[in-house]
C-alpha positions in Angstrom: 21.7 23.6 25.3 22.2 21.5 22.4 20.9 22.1 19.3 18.1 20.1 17.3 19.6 18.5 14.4 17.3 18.6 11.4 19.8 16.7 9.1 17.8 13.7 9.7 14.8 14.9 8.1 17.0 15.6 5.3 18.2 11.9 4.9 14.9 10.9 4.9 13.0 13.0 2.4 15.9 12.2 0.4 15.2 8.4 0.7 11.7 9.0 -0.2 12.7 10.3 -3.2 15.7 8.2 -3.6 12.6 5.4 -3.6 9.9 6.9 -5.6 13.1 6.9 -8.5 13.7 3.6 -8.6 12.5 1.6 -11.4 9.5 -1.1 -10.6 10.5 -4.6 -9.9 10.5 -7.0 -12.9 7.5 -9.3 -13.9 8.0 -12.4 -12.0 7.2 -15.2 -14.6 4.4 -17.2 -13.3 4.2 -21.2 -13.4 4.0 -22.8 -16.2 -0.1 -23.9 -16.4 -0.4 -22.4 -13.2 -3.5 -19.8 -14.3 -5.2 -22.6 -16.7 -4.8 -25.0 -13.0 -6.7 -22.2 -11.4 -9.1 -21.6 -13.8 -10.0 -25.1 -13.5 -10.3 -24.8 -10.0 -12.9 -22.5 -10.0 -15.2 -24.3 -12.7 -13.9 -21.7 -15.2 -13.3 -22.1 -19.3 -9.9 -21.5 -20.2 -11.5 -19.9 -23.0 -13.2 -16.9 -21.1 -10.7 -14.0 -22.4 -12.1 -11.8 -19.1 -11.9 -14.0 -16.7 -8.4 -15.0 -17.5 -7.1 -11.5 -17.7 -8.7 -10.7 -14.7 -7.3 -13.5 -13.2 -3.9 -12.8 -14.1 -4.4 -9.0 -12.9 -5.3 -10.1 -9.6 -2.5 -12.6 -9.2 0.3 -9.8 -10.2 -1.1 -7.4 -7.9 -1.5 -10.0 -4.9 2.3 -10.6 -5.4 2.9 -6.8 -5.0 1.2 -6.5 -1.8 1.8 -9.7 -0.2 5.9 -8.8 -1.0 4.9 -5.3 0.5 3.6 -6.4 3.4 6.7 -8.9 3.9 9.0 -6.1 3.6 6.9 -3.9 6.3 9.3 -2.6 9.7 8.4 -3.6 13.1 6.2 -1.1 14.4 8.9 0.4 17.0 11.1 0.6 13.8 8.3 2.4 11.9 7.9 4.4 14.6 11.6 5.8 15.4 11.3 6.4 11.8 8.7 8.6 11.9 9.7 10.7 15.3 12.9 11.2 14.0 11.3 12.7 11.3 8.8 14.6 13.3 11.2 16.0 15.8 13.6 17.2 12.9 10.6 19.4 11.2 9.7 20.8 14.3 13.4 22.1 15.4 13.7 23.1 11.7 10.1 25.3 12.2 11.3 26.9 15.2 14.9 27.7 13.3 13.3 29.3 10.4 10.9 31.2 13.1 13.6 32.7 14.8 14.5 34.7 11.9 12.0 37.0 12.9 13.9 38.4 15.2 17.0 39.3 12.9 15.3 41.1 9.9 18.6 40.8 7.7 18.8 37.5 7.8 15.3 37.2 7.9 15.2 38.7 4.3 18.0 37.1 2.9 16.8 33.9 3.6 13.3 34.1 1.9 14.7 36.4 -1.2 16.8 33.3 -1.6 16.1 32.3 -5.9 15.9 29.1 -4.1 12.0 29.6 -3.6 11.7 30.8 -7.5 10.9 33.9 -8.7 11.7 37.1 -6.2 8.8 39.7 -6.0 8.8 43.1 -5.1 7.1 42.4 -1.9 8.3 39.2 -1.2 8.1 37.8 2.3 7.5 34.0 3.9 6.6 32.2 1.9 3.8 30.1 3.3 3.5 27.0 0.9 7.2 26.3 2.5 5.9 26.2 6.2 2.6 24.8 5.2 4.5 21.7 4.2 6.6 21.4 7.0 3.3 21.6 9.4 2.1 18.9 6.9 4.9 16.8 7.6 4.8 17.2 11.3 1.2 16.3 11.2 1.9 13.0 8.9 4.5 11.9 11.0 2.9 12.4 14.2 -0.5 10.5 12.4 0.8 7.6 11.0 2.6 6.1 13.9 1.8 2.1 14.3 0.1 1.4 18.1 0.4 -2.1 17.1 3.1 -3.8 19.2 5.6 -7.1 18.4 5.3 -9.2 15.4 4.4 -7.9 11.8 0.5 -8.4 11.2 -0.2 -11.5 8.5 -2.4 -8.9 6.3 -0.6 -10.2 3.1 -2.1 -13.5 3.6 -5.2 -12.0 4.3 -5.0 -9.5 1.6 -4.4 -12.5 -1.2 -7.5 -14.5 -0.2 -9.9 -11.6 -0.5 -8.3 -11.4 -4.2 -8.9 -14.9 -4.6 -12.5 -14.7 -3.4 -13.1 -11.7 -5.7 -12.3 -13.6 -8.3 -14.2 -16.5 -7.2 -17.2 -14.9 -7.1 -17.4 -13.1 -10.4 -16.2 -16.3 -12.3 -17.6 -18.8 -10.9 -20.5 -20.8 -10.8 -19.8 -22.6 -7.7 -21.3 -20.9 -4.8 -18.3 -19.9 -2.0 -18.3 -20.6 1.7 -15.9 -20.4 4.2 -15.9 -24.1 4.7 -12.1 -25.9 4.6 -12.9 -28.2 2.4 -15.3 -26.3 -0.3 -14.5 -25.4 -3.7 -13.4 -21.8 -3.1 -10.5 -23.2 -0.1 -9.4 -25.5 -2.7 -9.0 -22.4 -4.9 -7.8 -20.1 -2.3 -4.5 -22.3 -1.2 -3.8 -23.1 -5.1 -4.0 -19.0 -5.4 -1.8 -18.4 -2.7 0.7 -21.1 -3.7 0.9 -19.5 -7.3 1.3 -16.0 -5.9 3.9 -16.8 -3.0 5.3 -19.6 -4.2 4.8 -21.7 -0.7 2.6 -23.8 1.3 0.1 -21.4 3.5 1.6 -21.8 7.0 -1.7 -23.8 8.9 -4.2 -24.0 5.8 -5.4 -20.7 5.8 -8.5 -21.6 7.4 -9.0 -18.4 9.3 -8.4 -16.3 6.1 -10.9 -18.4 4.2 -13.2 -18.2 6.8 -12.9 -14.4 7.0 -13.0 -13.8 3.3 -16.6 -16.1 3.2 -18.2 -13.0 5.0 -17.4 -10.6 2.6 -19.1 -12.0 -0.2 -22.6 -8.8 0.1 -19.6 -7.2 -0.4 -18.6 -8.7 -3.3 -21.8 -9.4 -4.8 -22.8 -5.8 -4.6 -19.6 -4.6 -6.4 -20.3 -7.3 -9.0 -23.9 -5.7 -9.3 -22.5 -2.1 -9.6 -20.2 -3.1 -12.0 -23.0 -4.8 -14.3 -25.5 -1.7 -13.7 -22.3 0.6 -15.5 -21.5 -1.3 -17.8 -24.3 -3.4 -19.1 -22.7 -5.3 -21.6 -20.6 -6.7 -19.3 -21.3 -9.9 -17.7 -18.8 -9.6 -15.0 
């Protein structure tokens, strides 16, 4: 019978890491006017320091996870990813477990300097198969159900930040309404963050966003309540 090959688990830890060392993406320079526009959208003074940092804060991170979720694998992709990755810990757990049953090996292998230092009594060393069971159980966890197209939660995700925003600047009460002050907003938001036109007007996200504003009103009041010189 054919061995398991674990070498795939090996490509893709060292992909992860590969990842994790590349440097962040560069500031994408934002339009020229385009926060003072949106400020004026919302009823907001230029002038307001906090609002405007804010403001720019939530654009810049809107960009980071609308381009995140742009760059996100079909879930069948996602998945093959993550069985290959499952199935490769599991052959290499049963590998390591057959050295039980030849105690030279056996000892060799864990007296390895490879795990640090070597004590007297040294053994198995369990933080080494805790992780693997770890990455069984994250691979076998995070699998997508979802099936066909990618999901549209970037858009979604950088109306919510506009609506944030919105309600913690503004004076202009927000509804869910197409044609109300905050959807005027929310499109000129997502046009500064994507650089497009919303595909069909947002309306659904606008809509959606309008029924989170308890939400947002209560995180506004929390906020105050810490830190009571704030007015945010």
């Amino acid at each position: 019978m054919k061995r398991p090959d674990p070498e795939p688990l090996c490509k893709a830890l060292n992909r992860l890491r590969a990842d994790r060392s590349r440097p962040p993406p560069e500031r994408e320079r934002l339009p020229e006017g385009s926060i003072t526009h949106l400020l004026h959208l919302a009823g907001v003074s230029p002038s307001d320091e906090k609002a405007t940092a804010w403001l720019n804060q939530a654009v810049e991170g809107a960009r980071a996870s609308y381009r995140a979720a742009n760059q996100r694998p079909l879930p069948a992709d996602h998945n093959d990813l993550l069985a290959d990755i499952e199935k490769s810990a599991k052959a290499l757990t049963k590998r390591i477990g057959r050295l039980r049953r030849h105690p030279f090996s056996w000892h060799m292998f864990w007296r390895s300097s490879a795990f640090g230092p070597v004590h007297h009594n040294q053994v198995e060393h369990d933080e080494v198969l805790s992780t693997l069971e770890n990455i069984i159980a994250a691979a076998a966890g995070e699998r997508d159900g979802r099936q066909g197209r990618r999901p549209k939660a970037g858009e979604q995700h950088v109306v919510d930040l506009a609506f944030a925003f919105f309600v913690r600047f503004s004076a202009r009460t927000p509804s869910g309404t197409p044609t109300g002050a905050f959807a005027t907003f929310a499109r000129a938001f997502y046009g500064v963050v994507t650089g497009a036109e919303p595909h069909g007007g947002l309306d659904r996200q606008i809509r959606h966003a309008a029924t989170r504003l308890p939400v947002e009103r209560q995180r506004v009041q929390r906020k105050s309540a810490e830190n009571p010189r704030e007015t945010s």
